[in-house]
C-alpha positions as CSV (number, residue, x, y, z in Angstrom):
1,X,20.8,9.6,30.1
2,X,18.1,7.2,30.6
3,X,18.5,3.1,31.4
4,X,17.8,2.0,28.1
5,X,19.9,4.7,26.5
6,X,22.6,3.5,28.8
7,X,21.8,-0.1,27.8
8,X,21.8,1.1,24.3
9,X,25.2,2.6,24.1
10,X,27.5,-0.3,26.7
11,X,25.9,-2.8,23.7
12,X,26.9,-0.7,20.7
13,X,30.1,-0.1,21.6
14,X,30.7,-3.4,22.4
15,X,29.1,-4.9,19.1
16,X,31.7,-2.5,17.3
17,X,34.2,-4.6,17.7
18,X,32.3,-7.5,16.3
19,X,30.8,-6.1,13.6
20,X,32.0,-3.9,11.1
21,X,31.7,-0.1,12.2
22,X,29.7,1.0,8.8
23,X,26.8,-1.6,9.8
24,X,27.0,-0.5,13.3
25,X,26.5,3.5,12.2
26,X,23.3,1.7,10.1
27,X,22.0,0.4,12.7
28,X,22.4,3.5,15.0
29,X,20.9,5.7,12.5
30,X,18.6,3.3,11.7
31,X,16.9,3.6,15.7
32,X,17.6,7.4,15.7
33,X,15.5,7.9,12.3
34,X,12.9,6.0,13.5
35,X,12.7,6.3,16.8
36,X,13.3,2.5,17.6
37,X,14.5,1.2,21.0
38,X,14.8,-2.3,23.2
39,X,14.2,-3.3,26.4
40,X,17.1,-5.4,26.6
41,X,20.6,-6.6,26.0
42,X,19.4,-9.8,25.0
43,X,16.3,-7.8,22.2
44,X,18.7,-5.4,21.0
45,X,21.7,-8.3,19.7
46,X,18.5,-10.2,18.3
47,X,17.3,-7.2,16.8
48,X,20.4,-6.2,15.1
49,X,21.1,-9.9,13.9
50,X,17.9,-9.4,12.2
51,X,18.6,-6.0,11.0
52,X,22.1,-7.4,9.1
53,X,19.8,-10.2,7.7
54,X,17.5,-8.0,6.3
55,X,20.5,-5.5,5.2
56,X,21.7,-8.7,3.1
57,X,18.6,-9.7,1.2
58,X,18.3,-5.5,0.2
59,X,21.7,-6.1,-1.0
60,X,20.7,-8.9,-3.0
61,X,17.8,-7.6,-4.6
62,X,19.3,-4.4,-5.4
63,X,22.3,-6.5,-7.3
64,X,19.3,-7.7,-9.2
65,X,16.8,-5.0,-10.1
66,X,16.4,-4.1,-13.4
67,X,15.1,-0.6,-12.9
68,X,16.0,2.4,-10.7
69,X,14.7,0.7,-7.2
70,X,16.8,1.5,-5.0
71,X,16.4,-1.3,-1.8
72,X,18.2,-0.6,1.4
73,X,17.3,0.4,5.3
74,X,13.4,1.1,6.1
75,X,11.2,1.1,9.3
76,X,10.4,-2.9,8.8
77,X,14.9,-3.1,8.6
78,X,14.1,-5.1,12.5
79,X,11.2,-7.5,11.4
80,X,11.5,-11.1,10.6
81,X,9.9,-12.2,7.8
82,X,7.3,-13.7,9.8
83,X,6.4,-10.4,11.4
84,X,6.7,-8.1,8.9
85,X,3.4,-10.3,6.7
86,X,1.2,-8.4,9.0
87,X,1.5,-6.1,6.8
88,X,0.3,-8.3,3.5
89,X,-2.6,-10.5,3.2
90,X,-2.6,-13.8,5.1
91,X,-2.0,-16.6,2.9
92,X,-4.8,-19.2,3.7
93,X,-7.4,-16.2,2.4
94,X,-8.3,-17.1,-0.8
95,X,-9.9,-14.9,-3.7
96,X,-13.4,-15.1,-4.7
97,X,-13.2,-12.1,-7.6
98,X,-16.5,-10.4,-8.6
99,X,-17.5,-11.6,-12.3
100,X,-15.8,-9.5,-15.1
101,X,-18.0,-6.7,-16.7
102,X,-18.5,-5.6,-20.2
103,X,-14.8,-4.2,-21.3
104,X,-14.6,-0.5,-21.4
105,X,-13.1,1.5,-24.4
106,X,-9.4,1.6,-24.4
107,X,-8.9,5.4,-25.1
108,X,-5.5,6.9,-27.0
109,X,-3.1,7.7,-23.8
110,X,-2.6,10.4,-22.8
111,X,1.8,10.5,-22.4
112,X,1.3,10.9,-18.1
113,X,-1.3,10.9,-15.6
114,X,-0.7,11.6,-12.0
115,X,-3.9,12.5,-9.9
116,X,-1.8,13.5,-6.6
117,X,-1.2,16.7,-9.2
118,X,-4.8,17.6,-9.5
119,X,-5.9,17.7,-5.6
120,X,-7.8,14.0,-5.3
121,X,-5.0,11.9,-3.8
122,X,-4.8,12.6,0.5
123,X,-1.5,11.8,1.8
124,X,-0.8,7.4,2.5
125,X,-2.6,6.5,5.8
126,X,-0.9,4.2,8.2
127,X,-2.3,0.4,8.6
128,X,-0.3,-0.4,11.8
129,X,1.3,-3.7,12.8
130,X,-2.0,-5.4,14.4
131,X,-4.6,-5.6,11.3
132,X,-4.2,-7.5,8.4
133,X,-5.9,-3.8,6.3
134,X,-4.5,-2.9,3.4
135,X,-7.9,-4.0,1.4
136,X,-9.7,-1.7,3.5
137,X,-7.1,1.2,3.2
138,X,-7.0,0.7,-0.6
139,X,-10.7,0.5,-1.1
140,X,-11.3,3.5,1.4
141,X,-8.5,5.4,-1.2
142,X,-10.4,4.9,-4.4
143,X,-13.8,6.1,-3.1
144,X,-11.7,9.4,-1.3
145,X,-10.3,10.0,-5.1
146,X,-13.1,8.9,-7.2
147,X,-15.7,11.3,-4.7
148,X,-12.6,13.9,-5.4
149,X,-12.6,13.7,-8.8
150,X,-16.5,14.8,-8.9
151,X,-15.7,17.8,-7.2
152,X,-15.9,16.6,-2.8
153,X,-13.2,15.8,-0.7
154,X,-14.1,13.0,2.1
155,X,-11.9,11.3,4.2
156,X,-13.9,8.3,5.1
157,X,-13.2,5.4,7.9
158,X,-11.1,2.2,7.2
159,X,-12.3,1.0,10.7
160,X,-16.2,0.9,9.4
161,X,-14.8,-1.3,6.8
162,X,-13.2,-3.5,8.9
163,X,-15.8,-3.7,11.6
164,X,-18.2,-4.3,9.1
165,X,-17.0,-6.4,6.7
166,X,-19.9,-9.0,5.1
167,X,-16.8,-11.5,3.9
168,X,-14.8,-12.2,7.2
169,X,-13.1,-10.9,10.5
170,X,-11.8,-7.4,8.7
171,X,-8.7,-8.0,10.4
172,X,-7.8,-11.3,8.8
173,X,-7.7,-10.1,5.5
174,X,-9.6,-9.0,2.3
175,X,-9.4,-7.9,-1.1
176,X,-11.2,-4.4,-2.5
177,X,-14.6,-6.2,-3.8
178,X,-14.9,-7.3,-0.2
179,X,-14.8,-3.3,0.8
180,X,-17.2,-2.5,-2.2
181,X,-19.5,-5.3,-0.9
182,X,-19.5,-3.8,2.2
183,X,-19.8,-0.3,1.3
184,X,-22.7,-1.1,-1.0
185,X,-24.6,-3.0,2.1
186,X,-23.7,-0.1,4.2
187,X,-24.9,2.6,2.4
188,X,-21.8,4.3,2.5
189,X,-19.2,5.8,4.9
190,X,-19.1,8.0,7.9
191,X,-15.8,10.0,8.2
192,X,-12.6,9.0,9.9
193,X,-12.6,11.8,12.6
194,X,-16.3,10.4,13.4
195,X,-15.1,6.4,12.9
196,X,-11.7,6.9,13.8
197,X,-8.9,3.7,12.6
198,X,-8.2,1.7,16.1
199,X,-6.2,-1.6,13.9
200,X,-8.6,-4.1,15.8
201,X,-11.6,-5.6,14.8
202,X,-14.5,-4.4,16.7
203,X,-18.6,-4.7,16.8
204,X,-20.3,-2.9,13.6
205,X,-21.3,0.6,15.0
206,X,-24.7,1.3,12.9
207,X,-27.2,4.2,12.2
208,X,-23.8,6.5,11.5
209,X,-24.3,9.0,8.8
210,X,-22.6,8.7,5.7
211,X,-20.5,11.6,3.8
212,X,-19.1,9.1,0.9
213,X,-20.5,6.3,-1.1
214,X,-20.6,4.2,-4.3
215,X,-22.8,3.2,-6.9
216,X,-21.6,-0.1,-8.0
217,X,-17.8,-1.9,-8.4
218,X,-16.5,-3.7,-11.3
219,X,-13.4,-5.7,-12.6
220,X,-11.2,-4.4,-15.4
221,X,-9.4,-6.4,-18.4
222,X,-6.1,-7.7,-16.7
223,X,-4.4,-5.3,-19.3
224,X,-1.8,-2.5,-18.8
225,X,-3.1,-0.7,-21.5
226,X,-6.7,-0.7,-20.4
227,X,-6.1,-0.3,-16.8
228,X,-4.0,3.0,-17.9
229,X,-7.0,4.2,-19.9
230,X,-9.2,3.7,-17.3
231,X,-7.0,5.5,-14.9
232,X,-6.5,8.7,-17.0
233,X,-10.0,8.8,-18.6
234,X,-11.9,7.6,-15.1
235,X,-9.7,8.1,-12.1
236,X,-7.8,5.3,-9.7
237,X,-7.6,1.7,-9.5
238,X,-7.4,-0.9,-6.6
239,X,-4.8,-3.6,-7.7
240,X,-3.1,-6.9,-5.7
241,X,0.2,-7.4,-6.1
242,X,2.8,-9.5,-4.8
243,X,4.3,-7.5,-1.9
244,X,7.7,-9.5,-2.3
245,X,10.2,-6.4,-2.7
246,X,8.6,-4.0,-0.8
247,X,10.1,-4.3,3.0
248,X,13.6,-3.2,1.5
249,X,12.0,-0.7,-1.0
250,X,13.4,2.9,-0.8
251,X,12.5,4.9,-4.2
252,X,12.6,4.4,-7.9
253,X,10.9,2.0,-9.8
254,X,10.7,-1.4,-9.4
255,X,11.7,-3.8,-12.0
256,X,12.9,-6.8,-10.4
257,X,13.3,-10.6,-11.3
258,X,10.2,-12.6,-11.9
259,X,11.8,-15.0,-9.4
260,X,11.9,-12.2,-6.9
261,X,8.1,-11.5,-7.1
262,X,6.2,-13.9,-8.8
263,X,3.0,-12.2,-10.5
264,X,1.0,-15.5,-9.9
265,X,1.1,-14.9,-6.0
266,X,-0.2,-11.7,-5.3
267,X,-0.9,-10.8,-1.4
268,X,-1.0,-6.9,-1.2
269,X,-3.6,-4.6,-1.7
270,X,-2.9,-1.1,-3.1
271,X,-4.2,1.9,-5.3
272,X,-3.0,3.1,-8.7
273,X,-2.6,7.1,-8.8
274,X,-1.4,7.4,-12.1
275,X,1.2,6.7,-14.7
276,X,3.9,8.0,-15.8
277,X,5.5,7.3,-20.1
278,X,6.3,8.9,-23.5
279,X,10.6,9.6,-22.6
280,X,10.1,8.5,-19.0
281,X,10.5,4.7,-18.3
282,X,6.8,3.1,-18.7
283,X,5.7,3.2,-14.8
284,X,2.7,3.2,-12.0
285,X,2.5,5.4,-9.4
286,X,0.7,3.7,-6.6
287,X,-0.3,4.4,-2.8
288,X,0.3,2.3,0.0
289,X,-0.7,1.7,3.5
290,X,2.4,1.7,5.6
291,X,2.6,5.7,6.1
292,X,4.7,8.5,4.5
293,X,8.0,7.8,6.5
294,X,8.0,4.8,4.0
295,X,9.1,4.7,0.4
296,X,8.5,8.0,-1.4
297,X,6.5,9.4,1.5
298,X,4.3,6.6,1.4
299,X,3.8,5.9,-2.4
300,X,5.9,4.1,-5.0
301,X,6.8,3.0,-8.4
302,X,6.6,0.0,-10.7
303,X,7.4,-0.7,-14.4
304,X,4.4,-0.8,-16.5
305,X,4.0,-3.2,-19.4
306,X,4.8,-6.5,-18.2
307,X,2.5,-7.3,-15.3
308,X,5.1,-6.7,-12.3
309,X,4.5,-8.2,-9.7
310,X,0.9,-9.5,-11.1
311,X,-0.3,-5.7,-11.0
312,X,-3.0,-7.2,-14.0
313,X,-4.1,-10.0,-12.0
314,X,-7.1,-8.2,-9.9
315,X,-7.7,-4.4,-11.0
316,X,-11.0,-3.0,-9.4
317,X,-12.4,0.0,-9.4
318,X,-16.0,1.5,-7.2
319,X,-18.1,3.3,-9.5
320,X,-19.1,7.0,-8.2
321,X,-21.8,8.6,-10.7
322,X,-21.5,11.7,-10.9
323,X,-25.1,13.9,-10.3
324,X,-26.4,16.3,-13.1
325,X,-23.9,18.8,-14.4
326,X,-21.5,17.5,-12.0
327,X,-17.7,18.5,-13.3
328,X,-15.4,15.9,-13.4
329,X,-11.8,16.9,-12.6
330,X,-9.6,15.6,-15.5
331,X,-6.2,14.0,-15.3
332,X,-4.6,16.1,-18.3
């Protein structure tokens, strides 16, 4: 048995005594699932203080969900508050949203649309804990789905987004026009394996070739109805949303409180899959950025119909035309 293992083991049984066995055995299984360990006595009671925190505000918003969330122990179940907003957009960088285009044509829906069914979703990529990304990632996602869609999957590089982003240090934060921006002035994307993610901020590498692209970007109607006939007629959607229940998110849907995740604050960025209706409860799929050992392998589920968690307030979409007698895949 190693030091730390040692270490590990004196403190745990030690802390059973203080605290109840059944939060001890969480927190055990909690560094077994995820492979988490500390350096020393002194790390490990902090990080367990922190862990019982967190257990207590999942407990809280699980009393008060109104859909089939379930909230509980993840891989952020040691992270302050503080620590864990890496993950999220900083809060001093503020919006400056593209101009809204002429309103599409809100088509009958279709009962359920899910595009990880039809080959165009890859599996969630992981942002890391150094980069404030999830702009990039989501951005990066809709070109991979939309180029899918006409027929050619790409896997294209979040870190030539970042690197060489018009708008800001990529790692301080963006929003999906930004990425589009970029993209455009680019010319496209090389490929991850040839642009690979690092999670820093680096110096634009140029003359690289690209292997995905876009045409153009454009703003939706802030509507759930429109933004699901875009998504089943058109393909997927970058949307912000208010990150607020998410570090204790497990599975289901999420339907909490406004007060619990206000829709006016919005400070995430992720990608609408699909939806799912007709005898189902009304929900969004969507893909994040924190990997597939979170949530439901590293997508989730929100209520659709009254903006949750300000899903309306920016949805953004690249535009990929397709080429002459190009088939589309469709979603139904």
């Amino acid at each position: 048995m190693s030091r730390l293992c040692a270490l590990c083991t004196l403190v745990l049984s030690t802390l059973h005594v203080v605290f109840g066995s059944s939060e001890m055995e969480l927190f055990e299984n909690f560094m077994l699932q995820y492979n988490k360990s500390y350096n020393t006595r002194e790390e490990f009671k902090y990080r367990l203080g922190v862990f019982l925190e967190n257990l207590k505000e999942a407990s809280r918003l699980q009393s008060e969900e109104l859909g089939t969330a379930q909230y509980g122990v993840t891989k952020f179940s040691d992270l302050t508050d503080e620590e864990f907003s890496i993950y999220h957009l900083p809060t001093n960088i503020l919006p400056t949203p593209p101009s809204f285009k002429q309103p599409e044509e809100v088509l009958q829906l279709p009962p359920s649309c899910d595009w990880r069914k039809k080959d165009v979703i890859l599996k969630a990529k992981q942002q890391g804990n150094t980069c404030h990304s999830c702009w990039a990632f989501a951005a990066v996602a809709n070109i991979e789905a939309q180029f899918a869609i006409m027929g050619h999957h790409v896997n294209l590089s979040e870190q030539q987004v970042i690197d060489c982003s018009l708008c800001r240090d990529g790692c301080l934060g963006g929003y999906s026009w930004d990425a589009f921006i970029t993209v455009l002035n680019q010319r496209g994307l090389t490929s991850e394996n040839t642009y690979p993610y690092t999670g820093y901020k680096s110096k634009c590498r140029k003359g690289l070739k690209p292997i995905g692209w876009i045409h153009d970007f454009e703003m939706l109607q802030k509507n759930e109805t429109a933004m699901a006939s875009h998504v089943a007629d058109r393909g997927t959607l970058t949307v912000t949303i208010n990150h607020a229940p998410l570090k204790h998110y497990q599975k289901g849907i999420v339907d909490t409180l406004r007060s619990n995740c206000d829709p006016n604050y919005v400070d995430h960025v992720v990608l609408i899959v699909g939806y799912l209706g007709a005898n189902k409860l009304p929900q969004w799929i969507l893909k994040n950025s924190w990997g597939e050992d979170w949530g439901e392998k590293g997508f989730f589920r929100m209520f659709r119909g009254k903006n949750a968690c300000g899903i309306t307030k920016y949805p953004v979409t690249c535009i990929v035309k397709a080429h002459k007698n190009q088939k589309r895949k469709r979603c139904v």
